[in-house]
C-alpha positions as CSV (number, residue, x, y, z in Angstrom):
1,X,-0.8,2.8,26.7
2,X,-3.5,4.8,27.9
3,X,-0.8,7.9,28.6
4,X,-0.9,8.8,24.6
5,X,-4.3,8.3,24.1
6,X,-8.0,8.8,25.2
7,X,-10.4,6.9,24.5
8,X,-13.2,9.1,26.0
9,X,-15.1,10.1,23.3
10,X,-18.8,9.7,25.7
11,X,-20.9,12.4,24.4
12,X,-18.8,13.4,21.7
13,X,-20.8,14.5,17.8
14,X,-18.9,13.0,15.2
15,X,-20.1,13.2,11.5
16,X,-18.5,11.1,9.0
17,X,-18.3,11.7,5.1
18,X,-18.6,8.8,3.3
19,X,-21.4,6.0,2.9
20,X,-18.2,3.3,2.3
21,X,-15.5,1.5,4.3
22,X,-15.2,4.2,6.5
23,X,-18.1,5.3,7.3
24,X,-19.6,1.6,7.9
25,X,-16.3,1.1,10.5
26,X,-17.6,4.1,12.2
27,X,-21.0,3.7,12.1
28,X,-20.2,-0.2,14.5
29,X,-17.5,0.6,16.3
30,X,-17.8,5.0,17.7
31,X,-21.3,3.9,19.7
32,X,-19.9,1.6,21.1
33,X,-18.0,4.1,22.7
34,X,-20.6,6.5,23.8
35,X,-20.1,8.7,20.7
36,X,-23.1,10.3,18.5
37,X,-22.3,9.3,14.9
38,X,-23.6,10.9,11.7
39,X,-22.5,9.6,8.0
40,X,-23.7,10.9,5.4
41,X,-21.7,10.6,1.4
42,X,-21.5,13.6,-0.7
43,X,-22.8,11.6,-3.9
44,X,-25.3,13.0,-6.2
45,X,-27.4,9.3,-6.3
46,X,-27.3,7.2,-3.2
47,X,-29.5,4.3,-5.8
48,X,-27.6,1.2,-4.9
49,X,-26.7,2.3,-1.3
50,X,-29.8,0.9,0.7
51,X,-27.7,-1.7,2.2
52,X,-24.9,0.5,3.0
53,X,-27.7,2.9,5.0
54,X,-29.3,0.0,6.4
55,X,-25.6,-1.3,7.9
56,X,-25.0,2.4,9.1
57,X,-28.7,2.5,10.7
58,X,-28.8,-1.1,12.6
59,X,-25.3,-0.2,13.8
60,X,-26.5,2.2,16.4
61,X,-25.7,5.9,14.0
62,X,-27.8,7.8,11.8
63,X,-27.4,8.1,8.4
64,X,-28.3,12.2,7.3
65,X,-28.6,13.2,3.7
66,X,-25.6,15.7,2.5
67,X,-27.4,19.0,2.4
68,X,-28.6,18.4,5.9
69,X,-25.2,17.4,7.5
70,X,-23.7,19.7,5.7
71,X,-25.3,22.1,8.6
72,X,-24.5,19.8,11.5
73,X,-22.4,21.6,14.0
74,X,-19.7,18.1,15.0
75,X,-16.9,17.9,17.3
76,X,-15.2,15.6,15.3
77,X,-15.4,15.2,11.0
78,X,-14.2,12.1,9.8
79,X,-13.2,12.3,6.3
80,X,-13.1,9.4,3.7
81,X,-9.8,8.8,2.4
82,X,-11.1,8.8,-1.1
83,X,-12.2,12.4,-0.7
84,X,-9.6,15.3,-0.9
85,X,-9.6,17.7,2.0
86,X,-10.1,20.3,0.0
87,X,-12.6,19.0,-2.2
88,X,-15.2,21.4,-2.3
89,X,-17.9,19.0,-1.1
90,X,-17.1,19.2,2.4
91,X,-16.0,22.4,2.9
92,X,-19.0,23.1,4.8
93,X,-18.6,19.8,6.9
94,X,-14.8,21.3,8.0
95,X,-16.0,24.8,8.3
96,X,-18.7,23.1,11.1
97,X,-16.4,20.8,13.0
98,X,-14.1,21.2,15.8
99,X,-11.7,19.6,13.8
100,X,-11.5,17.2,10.9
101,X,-9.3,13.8,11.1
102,X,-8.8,10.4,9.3
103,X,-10.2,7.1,10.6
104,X,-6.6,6.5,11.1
105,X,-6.4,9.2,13.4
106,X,-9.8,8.9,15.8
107,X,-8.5,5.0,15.7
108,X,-5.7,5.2,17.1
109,X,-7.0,7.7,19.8
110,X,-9.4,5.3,20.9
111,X,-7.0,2.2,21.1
112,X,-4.5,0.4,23.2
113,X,-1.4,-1.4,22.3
114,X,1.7,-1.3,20.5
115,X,1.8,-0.5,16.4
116,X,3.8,-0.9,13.7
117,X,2.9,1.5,10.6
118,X,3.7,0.9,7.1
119,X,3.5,3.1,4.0
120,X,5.3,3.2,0.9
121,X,4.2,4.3,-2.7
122,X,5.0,0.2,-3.7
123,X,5.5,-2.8,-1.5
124,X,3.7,-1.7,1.6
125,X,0.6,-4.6,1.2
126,X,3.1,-7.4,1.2
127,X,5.0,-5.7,4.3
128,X,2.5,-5.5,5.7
129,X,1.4,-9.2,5.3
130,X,4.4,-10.5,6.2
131,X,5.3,-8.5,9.1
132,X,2.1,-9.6,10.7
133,X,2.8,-13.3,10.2
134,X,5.8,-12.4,12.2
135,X,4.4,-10.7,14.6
136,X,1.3,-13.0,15.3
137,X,3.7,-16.1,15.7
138,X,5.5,-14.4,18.4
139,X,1.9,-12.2,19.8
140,X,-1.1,-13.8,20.3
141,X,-3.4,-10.6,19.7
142,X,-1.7,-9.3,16.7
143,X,-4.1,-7.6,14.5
144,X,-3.2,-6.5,11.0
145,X,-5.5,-3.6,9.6
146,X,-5.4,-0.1,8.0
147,X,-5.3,0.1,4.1
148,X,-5.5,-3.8,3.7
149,X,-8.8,-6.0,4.5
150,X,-10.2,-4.9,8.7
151,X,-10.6,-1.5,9.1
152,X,-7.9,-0.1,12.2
153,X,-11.1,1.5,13.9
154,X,-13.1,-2.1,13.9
155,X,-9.6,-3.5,15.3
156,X,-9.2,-0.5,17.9
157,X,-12.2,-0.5,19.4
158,X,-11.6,-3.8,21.7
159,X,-8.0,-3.3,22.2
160,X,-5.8,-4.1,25.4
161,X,-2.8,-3.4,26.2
162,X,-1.4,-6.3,24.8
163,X,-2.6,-6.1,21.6
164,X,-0.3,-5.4,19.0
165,X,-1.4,-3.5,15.5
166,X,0.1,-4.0,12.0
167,X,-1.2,-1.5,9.8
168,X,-0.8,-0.6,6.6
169,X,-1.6,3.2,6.1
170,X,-1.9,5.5,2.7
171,X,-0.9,8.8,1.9
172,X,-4.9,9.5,1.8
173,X,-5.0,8.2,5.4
174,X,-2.0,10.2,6.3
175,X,-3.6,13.8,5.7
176,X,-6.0,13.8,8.4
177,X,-3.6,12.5,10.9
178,X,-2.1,14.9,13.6
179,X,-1.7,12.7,17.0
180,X,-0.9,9.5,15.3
181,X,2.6,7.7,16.8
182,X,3.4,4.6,16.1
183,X,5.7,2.4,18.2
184,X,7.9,1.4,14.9
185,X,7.4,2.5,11.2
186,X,8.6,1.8,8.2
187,X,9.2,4.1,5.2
188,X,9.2,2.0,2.2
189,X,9.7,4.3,-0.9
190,X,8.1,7.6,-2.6
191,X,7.6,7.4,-6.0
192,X,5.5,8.8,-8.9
193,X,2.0,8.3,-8.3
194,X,-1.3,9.7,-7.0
195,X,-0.3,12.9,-8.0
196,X,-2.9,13.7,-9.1
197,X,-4.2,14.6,-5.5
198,X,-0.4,15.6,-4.1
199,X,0.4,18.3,-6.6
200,X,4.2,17.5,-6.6
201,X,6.6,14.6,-5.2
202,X,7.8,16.2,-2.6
203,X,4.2,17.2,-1.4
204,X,3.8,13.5,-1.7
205,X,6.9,12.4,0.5
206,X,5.9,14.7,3.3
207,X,2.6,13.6,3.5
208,X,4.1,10.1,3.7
209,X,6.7,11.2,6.2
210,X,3.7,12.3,8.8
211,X,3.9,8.3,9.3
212,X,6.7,9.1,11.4
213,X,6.7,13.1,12.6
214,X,5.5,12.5,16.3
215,X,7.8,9.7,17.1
216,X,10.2,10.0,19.4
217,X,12.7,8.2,22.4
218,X,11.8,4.5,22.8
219,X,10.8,4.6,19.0
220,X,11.9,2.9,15.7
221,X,11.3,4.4,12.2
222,X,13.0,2.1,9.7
223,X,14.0,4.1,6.7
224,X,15.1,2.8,2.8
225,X,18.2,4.2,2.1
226,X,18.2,3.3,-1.3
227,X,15.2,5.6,-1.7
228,X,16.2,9.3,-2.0
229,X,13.0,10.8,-0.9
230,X,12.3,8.1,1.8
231,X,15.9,8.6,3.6
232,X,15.8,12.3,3.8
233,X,12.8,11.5,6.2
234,X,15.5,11.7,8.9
235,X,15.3,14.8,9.4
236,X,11.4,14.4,10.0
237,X,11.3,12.7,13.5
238,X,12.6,12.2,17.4
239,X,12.8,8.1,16.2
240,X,15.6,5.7,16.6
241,X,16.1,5.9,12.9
242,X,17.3,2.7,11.7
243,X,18.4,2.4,7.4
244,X,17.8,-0.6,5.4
245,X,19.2,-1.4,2.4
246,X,19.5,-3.9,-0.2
247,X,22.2,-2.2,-2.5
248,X,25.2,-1.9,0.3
249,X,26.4,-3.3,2.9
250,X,25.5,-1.0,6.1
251,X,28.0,-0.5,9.3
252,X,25.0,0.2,11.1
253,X,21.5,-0.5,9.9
254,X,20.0,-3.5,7.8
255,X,21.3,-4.9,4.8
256,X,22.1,-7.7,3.1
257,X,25.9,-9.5,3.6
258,X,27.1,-13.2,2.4
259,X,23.7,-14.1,1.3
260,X,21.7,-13.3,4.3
261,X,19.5,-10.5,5.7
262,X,21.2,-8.9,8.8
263,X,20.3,-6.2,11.5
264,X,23.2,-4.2,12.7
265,X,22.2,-1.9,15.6
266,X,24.4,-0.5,19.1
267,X,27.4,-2.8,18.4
268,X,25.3,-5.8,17.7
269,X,24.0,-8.4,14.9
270,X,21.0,-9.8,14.2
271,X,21.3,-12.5,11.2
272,X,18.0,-13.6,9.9
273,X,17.7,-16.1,6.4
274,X,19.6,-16.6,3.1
275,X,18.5,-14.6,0.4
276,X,18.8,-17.6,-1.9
277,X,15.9,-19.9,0.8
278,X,13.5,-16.8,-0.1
279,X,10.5,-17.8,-2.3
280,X,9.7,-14.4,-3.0
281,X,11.6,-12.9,-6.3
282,X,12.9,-9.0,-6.8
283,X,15.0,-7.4,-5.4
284,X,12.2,-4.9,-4.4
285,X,10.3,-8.5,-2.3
286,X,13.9,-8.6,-0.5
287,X,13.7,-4.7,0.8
288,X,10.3,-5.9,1.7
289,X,11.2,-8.7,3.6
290,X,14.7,-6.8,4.8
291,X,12.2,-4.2,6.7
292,X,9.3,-6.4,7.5
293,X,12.3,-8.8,9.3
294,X,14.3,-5.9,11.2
295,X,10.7,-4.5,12.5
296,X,9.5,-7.3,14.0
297,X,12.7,-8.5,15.5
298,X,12.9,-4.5,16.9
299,X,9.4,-5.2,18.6
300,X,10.7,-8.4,20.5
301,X,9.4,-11.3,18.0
302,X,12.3,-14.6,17.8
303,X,14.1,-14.6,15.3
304,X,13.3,-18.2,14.5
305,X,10.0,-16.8,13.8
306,X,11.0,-14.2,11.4
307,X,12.8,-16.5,9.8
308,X,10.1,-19.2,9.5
309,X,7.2,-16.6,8.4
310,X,9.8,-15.2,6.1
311,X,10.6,-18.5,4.5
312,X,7.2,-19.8,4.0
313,X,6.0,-16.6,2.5
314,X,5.3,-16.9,-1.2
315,X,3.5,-13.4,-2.2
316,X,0.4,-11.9,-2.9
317,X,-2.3,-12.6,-5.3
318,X,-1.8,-10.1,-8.5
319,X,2.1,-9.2,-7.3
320,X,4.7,-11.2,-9.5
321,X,1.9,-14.2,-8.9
322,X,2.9,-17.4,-11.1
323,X,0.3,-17.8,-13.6
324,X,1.6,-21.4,-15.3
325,X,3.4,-22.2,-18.0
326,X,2.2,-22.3,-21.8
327,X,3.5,-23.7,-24.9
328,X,6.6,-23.4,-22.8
329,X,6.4,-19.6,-21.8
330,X,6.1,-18.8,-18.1
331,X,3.3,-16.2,-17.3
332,X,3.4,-14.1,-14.7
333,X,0.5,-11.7,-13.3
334,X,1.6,-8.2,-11.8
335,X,-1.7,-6.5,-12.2
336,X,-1.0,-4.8,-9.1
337,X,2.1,-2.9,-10.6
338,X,0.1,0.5,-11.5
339,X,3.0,2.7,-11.9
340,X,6.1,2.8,-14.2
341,X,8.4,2.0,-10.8
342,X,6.3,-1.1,-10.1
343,X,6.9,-2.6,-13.6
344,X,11.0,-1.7,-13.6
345,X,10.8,-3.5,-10.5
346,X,9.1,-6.6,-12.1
347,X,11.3,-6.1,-15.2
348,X,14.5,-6.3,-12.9
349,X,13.4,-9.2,-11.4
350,X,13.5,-11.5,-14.9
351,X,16.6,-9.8,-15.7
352,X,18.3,-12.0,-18.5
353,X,15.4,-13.7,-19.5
354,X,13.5,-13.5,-22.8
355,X,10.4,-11.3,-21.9
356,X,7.1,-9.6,-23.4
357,X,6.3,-7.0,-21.2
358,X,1.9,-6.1,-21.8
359,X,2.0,-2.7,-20.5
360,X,-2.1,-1.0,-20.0
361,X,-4.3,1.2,-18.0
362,X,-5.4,4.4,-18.1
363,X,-2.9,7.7,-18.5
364,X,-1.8,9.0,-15.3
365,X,0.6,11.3,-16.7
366,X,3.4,9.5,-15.8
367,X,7.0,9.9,-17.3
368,X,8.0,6.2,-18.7
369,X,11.2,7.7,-20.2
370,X,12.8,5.5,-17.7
371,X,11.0,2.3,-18.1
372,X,12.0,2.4,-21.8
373,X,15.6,2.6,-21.4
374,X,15.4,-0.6,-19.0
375,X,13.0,-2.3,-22.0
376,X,15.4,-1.2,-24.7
377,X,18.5,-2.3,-22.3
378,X,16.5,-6.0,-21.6
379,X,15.7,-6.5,-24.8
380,X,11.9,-6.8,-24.3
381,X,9.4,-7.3,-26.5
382,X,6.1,-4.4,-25.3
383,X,2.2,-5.4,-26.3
384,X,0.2,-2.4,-24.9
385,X,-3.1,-3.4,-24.8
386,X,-6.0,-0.7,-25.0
387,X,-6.8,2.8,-25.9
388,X,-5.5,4.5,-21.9
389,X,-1.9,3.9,-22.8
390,X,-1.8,4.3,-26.7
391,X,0.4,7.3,-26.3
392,X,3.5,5.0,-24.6
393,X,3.0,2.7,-27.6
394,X,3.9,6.2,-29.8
395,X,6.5,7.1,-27.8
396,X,8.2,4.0,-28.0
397,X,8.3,3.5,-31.7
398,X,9.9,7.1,-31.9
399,X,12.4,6.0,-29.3
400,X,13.1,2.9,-31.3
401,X,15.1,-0.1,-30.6
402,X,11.7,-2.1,-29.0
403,X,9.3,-4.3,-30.9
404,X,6.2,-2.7,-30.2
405,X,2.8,-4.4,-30.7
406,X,-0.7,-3.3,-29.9
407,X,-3.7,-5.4,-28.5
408,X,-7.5,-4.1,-28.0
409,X,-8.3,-6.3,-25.5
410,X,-6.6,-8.9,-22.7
411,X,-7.2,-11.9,-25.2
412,X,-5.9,-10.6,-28.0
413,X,-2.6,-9.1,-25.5
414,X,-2.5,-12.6,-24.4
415,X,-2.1,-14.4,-27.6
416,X,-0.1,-11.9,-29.1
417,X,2.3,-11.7,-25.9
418,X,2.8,-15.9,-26.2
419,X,3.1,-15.7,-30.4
420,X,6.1,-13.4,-29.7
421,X,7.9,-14.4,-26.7
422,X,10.7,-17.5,-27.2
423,X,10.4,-20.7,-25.6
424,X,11.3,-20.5,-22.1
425,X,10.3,-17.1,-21.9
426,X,8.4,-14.8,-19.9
427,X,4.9,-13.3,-21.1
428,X,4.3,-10.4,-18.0
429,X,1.7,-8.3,-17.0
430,X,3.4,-5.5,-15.0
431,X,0.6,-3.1,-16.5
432,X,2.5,0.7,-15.2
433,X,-0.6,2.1,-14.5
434,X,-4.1,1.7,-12.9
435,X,-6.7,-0.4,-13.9
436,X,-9.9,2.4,-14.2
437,X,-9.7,2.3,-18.4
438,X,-11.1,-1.0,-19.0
439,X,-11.4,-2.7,-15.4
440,X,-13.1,-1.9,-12.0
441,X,-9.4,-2.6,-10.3
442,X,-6.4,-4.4,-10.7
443,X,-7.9,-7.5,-9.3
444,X,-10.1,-7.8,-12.2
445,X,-7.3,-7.0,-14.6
446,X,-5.2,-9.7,-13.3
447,X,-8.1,-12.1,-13.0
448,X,-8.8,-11.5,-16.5
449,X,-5.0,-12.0,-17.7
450,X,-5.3,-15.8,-15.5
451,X,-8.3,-16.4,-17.3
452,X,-6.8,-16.0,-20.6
453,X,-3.8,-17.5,-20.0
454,X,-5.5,-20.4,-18.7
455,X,-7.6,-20.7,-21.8
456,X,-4.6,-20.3,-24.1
């Protein structure tokens, strides 16, 4: 693959912003290459970062103070995904650089193989999961990476030609790319969120549709057509542009017909499972599985592995995660549903059954208007737990028509959640927003909602 990318970066002075996940990926994989590496972080404190400088230090680069990079003339800036291009903090790292790109980006200039990229405002983590368990059954060096656990530059940096990339990639990650191609993409969905960095949605979906603006002949981009924003990507690339769908039956695309997922493409069918063998639930797991299914197959994998990687998958931790049964109320943990299109999601999926929804977080700004009418419509029963959210809790005693309680902590949502819902019930936490109000992340948040359960 070496005919779309370079891996030549001997001599090159690259500085990197951000004492974190990038920077440390950088800091052991660019000198390695011949590159001169820099990180620096544009923090006020670097107390508590010792080990983080020490990492960057023994890895062969130089960690340099802000003020002092700042100055650094670089041919390359790498750019921390958490940071804003246009954050004023390294505007004078971009005004000294040749030209400023996302680890994303420098990875896949320095690697070798095939990829398949995945992004999506929802679902794109357990994509991404499952499509590499498909891949890797049917390719040895499959390496999944990007936005979820390695780093792609620490899986680039020893890659062959026959190495074949799974990546899950963010809108943050996105910005900074200009070169990137994957071999096969998949465009989950664009919805409400992080937009507070992308000042509008359709900012938003064309960031996400950079996933797949350099593709072309030879190339698969694997588009939701139930999404609005996510199939007018069309128009955005050269790709072999392939529709899924999980609401109607496609003449040509993917789709689901007489219980079973199904690839139509060029006059031909590709049948993989039954929906009904599936241990995932929602209908927003079986677009997952739909596009994580019809990508691998498109890249060459069996389809008895699909099949069998698609079958054995049960989910991720803190995503519609079983969290037992008590006094005869099944609890569920979707901490990782942190906006309002998440939770509808989980709310369709225990469609007619008795549920208490615990909704918390901080206040994004979103508009739950929506989420209400499906509550009021499912007849749910809504603890909101916490001060972030209080304002939903107003809003949906003005809307009337949903029993509304209020909980000021996890424990207290917890017991109040099971001393509501029926027998047989569900007690959910599908929060609707992120976790920064009273948690670190949404790991915590759901670990704390197991914990009380458990105790219960």
């Amino acid at each position: 693959m070496a005919d779309k990318r370079s891996r030549n970066l001997g001599g090159a002075a690259i500085v990197v912003v951000g004492l974190g996940v990038t920077g440390i990926a950088c800091a052991k994989s660019l000198p390695r290459l011949g590159a001169s590496v820099v990180v620096t972080d544009v923090r006020d404190s670097l107390i508590g970062l010792e080990n983080q400088i020490a990492t960057v230090e023994s890895a062969g680069a130089r960690f340099v103070p802000r003020d002092e990079a700042s100055k650094m003339k670089s041919d390359i800036l790498v750019i921390s995904p958490g940071l804003a291009p246009d954050d004023p903090r390294v505007a004078h790292f971009t005004n000294n650089t040749g030209e400023w790109v996302s680890e994303i980006e420098l990875a896949y200039r320095i690697s070798k193989g095939r990829i398949l990229g995945i992004t999506g405002t929802n679902g794109k983590t357990t994509t991404t999961t499952l499509a590499g368990r498909m891949l890797s059954a049917a390719f040895p060096d499959t390496r999944v990476a990007g936005n979820i656990g390695n780093t792609f530059m620490e899986a680039a940096v020893d890659s062959v030609d026959d190495t074949v990339f799974v990546l899950e990639i963010s809108s943050y990650q996105l910005e900074g790319c200009s070169m990137f191609k994957p071999d096969a993409a998949i465009e989950l969905n664009v919805q409400p969120d992080h937009l507070s960095r992308h000042p509008s949605l359709e900012i938003y979906a064309k960031v996400k549709s950079k996933l797949i603006g350099n593709m072309g002949s030879g190339t698969f981009a694997l588009l939701n057509k139930d999404d609005e924003l996510t199939a007018g990507m069309a128009k955005a690339t050269k790709a072999e542009v392939i529709y899924f769908s999980t609401k109607k039956e496609l003449a040509e695309g993917a789709c689901v017909k007489d219980g079973a997922l199904l690839l139509r493409r060029q006059g031909e069918e590709a049948e993989f499972c039954k929906v009904s063998a599936l241990q995932l639930r929602g209908r927003h797991n079986l677009e997952n599985v739909l596009a994580a299914s019809s990508a691998a197959f498109l890249m060459g994998a069996p389809r008895e592995v699909i099949n069998e990687a698609a079958l054995e998958f049960t989910g991720l931790e803190h995503r519609i995660e079983p969290a037992g049964v008590v006094r005869g109320v099944e609890c569920v943990n979707d901490s990782k549903a942190t906006n309002p299109d998440s939770t509808r999601a989980a709310l369709e999926t225990f469609a007619g059954r008795e549920l208490t929804l615990i909704l918390c977080g901080d206040d994004k700004g979103f508009d739950y208007t929506a989420l209400y009418g499906e509550i009021r419509a499912a007849g749910a029963r809504v603890v909101v737990m916490g001060k972030g959210l209080a304002r939903i809790a107003d809003e949906m005693e003005k809307l009337g028509g949903i029993e509304v309680r209020r909980a000021a902590d996890m424990a207290e949502a917890v017991r109040t959640g099971l001393d509501i819902t029926p027998e047989n019930g569900v007690l959910l936490l599908s929060p609707g927003s992120s976790s920064f109000d009273m948690y670190r992340n949404y790991e915590e948040r759901g670990n704390d909602f197991k914990r009380e359960t458990a105790k219960a």
